[in-house]
C-alpha positions as CSV (number, residue, x, y, z in Angstrom):
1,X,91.0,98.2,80.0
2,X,94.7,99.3,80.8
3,X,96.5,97.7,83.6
4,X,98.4,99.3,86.0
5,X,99.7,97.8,89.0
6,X,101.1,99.3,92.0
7,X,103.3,97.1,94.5
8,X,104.7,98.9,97.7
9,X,107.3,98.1,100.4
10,X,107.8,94.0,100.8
11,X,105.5,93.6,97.4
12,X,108.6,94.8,95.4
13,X,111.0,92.4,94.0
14,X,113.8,92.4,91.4
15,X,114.2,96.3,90.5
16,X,115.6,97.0,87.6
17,X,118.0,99.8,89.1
18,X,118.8,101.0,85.7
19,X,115.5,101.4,84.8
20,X,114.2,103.1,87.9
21,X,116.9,105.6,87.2
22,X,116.1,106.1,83.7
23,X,112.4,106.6,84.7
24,X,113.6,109.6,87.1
25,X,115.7,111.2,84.6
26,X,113.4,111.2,82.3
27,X,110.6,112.6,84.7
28,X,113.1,115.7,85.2
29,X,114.4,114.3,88.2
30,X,118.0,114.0,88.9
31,X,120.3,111.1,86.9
32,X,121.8,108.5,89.5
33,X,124.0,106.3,89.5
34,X,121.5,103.1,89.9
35,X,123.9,101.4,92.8
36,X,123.1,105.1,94.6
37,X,119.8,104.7,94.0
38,X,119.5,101.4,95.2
39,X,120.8,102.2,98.4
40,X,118.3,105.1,98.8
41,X,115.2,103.1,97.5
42,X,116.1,99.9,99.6
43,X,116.5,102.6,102.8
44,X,113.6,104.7,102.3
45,X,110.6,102.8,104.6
46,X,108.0,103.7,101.8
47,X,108.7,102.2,98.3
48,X,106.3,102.5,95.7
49,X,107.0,101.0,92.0
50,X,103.7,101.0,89.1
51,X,104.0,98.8,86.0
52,X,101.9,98.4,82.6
53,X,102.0,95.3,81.3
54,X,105.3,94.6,83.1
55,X,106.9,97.8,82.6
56,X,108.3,100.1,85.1
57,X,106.0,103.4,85.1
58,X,105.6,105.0,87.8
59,X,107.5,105.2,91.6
60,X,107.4,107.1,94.6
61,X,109.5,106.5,98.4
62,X,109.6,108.4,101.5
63,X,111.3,108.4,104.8
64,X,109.1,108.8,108.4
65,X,109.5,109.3,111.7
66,X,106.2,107.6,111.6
67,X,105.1,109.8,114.4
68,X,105.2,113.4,113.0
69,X,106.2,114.1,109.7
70,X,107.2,111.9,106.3
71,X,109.5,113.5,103.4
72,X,108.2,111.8,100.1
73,X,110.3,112.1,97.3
74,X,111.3,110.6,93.5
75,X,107.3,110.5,92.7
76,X,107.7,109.8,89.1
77,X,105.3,109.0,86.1
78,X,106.7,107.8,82.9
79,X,105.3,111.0,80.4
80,X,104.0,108.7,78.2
81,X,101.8,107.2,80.8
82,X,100.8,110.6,81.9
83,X,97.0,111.7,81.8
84,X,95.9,108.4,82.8
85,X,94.9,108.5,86.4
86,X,97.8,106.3,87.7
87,X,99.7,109.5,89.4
88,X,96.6,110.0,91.2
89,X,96.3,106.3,92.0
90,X,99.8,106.5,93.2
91,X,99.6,109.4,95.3
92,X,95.9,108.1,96.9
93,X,98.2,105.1,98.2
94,X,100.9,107.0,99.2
95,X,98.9,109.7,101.4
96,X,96.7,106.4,102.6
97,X,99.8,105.2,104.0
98,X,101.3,108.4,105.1
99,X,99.0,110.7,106.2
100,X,98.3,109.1,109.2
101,X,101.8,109.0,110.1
102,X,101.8,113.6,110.8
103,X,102.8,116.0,108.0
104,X,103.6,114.5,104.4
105,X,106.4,116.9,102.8
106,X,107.2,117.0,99.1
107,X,110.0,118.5,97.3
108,X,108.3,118.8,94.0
109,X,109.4,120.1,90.7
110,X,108.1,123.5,89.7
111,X,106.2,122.3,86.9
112,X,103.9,120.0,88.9
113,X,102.8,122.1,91.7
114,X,99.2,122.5,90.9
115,X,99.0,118.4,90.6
116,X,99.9,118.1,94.3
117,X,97.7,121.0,95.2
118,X,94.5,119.0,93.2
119,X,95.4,116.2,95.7
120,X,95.3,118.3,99.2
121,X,99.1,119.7,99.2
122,X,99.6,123.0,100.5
123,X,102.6,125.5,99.2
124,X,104.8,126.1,102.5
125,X,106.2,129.4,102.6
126,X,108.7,128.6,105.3
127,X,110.4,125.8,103.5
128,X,114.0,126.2,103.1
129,X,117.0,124.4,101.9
130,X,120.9,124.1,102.3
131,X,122.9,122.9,99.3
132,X,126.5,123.4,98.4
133,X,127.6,126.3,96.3
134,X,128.4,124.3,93.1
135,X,124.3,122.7,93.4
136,X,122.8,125.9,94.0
137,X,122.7,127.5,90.6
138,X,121.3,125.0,89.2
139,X,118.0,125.0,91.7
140,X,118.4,128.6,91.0
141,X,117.8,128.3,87.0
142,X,115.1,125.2,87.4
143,X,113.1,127.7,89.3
144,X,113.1,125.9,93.0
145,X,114.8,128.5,94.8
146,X,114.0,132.2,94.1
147,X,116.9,134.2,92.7
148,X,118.8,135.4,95.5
């Protein structure tokens, strides 16, 4: 039977900040510098990190008001890994934690809508963004903001 374990919050110790950022990019998230990401991992009040067999495969973090609404962002599964239930696992924690907390917002890439939908997310149609000038082609092109 595969392994995967999930540590949150005070559970995590000794990231590999490379790796974590590595993991992201390869997800289709952003590259970061890891000392960047560090900082926004070790500030987020959520943290979420899944290994296999020691390996980093999975993450997720969000920030709360922890009366109203949380933003959850950087939920990640290494593709490899994909297909196996752990994204699911992940999220089931995540929204455990969170949902009681008011609203859980996700920023998600285009491509895995319907995943979040399967787990109880709902499309918002007032959702909106301000980025500079230079950042907004791209979101353009990668199909999160509707040509303008």
């Amino acid at each position: 039977m595969e392994t995967f374990t999930l540590v949150s919050n005070d559970e995590i110790t000794d990231v590999d900040w490379l790796q974590l950022s590595n993991l992201l990019e390869l997800c289709g998230l952003n590259k970061r510098p890891p000392e960047i990401l560090q900082r926004a991992f070790e500030q987020s009040q959520f943290r979420y990190l899944g290994y296999y067999h020691g390996e980093l495969v999975a993450t997720a973090r969000a920030i709360s008001d922890l009366t109203y609404a949380s933003y959850l962002c950087d939920v990640a599964v290494h593709p490899y890994y994909q297909g196996r239930g752990w994204g699911k696992s992940l999220m089931e924690k995540v929204i455990h934690d969170l949902a009681p907390l008011g609203k859980v917002f996700i920023y998600s890439v285009p491509e895995k809508m319907d995943f979040y939908q399967r787990l109880g997310f709902h499309p918002l149609l007032t959702a909106m963004v301000h980025v500079d000038e230079k950042t907004l082609p791209a979101l353009i092109n990668a199909g999160y903001i509707p040509p303008v």
